[in-house]
mmCIF file of the C-alpha atoms, coordinates in Angstrom:
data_MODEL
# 
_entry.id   MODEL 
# 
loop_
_atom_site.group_PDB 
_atom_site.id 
_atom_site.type_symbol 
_atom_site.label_atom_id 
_atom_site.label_alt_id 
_atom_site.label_comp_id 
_atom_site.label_asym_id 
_atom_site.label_entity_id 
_atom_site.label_seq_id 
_atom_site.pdbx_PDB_ins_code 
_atom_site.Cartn_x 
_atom_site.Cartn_y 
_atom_site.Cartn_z 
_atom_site.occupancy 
_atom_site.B_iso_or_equiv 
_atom_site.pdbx_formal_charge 
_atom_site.auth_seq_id 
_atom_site.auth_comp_id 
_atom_site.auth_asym_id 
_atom_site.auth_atom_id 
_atom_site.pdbx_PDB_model_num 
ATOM 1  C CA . UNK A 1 1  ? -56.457 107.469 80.691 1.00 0.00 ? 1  UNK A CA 1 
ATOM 2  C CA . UNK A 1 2  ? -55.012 110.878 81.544 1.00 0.00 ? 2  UNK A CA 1 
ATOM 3  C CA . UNK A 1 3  ? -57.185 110.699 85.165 1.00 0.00 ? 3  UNK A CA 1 
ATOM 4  C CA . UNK A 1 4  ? -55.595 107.826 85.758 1.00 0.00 ? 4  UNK A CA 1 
ATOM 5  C CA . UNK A 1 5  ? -52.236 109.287 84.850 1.00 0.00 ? 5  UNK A CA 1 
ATOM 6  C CA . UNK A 1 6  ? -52.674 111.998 86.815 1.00 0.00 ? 6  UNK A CA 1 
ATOM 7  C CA . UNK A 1 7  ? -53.916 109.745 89.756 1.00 0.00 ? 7  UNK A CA 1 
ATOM 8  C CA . UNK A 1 8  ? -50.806 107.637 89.690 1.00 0.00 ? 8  UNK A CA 1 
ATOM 9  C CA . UNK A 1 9  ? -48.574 110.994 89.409 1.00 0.00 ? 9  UNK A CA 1 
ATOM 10 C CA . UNK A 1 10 ? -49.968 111.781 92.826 1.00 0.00 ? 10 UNK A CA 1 
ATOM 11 C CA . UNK A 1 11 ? -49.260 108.495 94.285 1.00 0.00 ? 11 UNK A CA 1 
ATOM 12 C CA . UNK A 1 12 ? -45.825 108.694 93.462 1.00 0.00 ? 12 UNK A CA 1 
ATOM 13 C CA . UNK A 1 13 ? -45.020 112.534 94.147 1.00 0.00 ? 13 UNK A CA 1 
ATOM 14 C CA . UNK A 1 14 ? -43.100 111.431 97.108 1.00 0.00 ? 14 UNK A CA 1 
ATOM 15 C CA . UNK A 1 15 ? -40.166 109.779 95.297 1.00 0.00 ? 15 UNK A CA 1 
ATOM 16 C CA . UNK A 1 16 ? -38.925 112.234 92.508 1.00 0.00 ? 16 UNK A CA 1 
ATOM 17 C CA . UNK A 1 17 ? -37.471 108.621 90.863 1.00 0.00 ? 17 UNK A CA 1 
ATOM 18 C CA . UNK A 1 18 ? -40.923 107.189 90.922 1.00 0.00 ? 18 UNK A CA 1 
ATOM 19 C CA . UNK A 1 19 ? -42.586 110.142 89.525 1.00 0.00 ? 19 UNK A CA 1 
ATOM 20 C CA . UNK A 1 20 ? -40.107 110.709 86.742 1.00 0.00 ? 20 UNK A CA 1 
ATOM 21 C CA . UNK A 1 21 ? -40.768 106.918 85.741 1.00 0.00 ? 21 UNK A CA 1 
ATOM 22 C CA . UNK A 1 22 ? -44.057 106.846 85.702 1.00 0.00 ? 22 UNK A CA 1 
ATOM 23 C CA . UNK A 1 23 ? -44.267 110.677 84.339 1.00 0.00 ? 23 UNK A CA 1 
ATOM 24 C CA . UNK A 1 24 ? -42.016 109.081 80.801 1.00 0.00 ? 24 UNK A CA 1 
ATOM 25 C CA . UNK A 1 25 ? -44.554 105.771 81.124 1.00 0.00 ? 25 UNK A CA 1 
ATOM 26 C CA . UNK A 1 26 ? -47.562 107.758 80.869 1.00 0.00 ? 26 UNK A CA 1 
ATOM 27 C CA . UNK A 1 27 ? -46.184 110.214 78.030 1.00 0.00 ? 27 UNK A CA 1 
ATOM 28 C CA . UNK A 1 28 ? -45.506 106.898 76.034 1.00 0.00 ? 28 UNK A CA 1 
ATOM 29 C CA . UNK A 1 29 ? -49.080 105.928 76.492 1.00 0.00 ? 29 UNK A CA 1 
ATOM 30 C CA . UNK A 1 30 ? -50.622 108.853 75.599 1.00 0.00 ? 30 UNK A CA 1 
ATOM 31 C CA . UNK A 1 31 ? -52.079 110.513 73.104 1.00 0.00 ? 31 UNK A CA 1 
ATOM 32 C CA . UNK A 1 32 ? -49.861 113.489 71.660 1.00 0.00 ? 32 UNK A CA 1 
ATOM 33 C CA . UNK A 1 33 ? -52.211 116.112 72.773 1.00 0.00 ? 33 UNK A CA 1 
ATOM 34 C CA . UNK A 1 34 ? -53.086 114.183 75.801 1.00 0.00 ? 34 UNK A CA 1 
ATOM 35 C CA . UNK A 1 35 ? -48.963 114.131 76.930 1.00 0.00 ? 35 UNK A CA 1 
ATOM 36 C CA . UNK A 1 36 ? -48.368 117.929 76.105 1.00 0.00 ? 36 UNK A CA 1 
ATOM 37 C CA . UNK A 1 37 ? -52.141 118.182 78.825 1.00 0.00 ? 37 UNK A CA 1 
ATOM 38 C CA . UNK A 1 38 ? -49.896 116.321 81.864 1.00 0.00 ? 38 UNK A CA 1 
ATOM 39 C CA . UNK A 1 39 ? -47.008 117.840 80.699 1.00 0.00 ? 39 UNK A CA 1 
ATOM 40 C CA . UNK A 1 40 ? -48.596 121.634 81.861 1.00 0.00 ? 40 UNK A CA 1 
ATOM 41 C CA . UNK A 1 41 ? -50.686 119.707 84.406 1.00 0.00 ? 41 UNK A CA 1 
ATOM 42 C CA . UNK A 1 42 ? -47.611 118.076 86.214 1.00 0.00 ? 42 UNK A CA 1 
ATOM 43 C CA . UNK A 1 43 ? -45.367 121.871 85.620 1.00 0.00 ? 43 UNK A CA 1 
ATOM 44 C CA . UNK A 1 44 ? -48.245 123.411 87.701 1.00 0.00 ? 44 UNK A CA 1 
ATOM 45 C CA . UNK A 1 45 ? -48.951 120.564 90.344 1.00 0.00 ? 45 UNK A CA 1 
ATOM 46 C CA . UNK A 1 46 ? -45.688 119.861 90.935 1.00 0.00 ? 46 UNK A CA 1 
ATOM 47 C CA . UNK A 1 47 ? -43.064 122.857 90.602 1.00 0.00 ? 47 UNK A CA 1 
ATOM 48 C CA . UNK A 1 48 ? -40.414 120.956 92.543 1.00 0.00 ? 48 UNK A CA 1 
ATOM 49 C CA . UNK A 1 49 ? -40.158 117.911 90.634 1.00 0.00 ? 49 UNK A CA 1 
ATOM 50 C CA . UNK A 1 50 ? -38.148 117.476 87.336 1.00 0.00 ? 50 UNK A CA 1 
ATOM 51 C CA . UNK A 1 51 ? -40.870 117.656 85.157 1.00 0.00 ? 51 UNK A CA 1 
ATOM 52 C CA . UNK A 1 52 ? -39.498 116.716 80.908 1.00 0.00 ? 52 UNK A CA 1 
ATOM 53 C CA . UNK A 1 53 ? -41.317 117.967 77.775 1.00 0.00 ? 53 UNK A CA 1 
ATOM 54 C CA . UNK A 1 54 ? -43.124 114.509 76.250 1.00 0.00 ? 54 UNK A CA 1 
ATOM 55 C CA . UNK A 1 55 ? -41.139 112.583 74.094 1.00 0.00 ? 55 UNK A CA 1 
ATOM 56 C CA . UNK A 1 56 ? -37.795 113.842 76.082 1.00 0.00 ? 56 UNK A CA 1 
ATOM 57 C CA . UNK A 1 57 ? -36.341 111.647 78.575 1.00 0.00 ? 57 UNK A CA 1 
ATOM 58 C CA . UNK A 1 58 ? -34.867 112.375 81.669 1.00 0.00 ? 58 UNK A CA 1 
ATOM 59 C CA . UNK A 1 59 ? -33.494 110.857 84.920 1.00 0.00 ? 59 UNK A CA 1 
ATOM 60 C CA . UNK A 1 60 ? -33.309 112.011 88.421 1.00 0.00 ? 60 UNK A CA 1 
# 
């Protein structure tokens, strides 16, 4: 589940709306230890997006 996470996070790096949706989707559907993974993941894949700790929602 977290490859496919991570998949769909790359689909939708080109609308920062997109990503953050999906980003909050796939932290609900994830395991704890598996969110805080995409969490670092998505902070070092993506540096310009708004990336929010798991379990912390955010907007852009």
């Amino acid at each position: 589940m977290l490859h496919y996470c991570k998949m769909i996070l790359g689909i939708m790096s080109i609308d920062t709306q997109l990503f953050v949706k999906e980003l909050n989707k796939a932290y609900c559907r994830l395991s704890p230890d598996q969110a805080h993974e995409l969490y670092e993941w998505s902070k070092k894949t993506y540096p310009h997006m708004p990336i929010n700790q798991p379990g912390k929602m955010i907007r852009a």
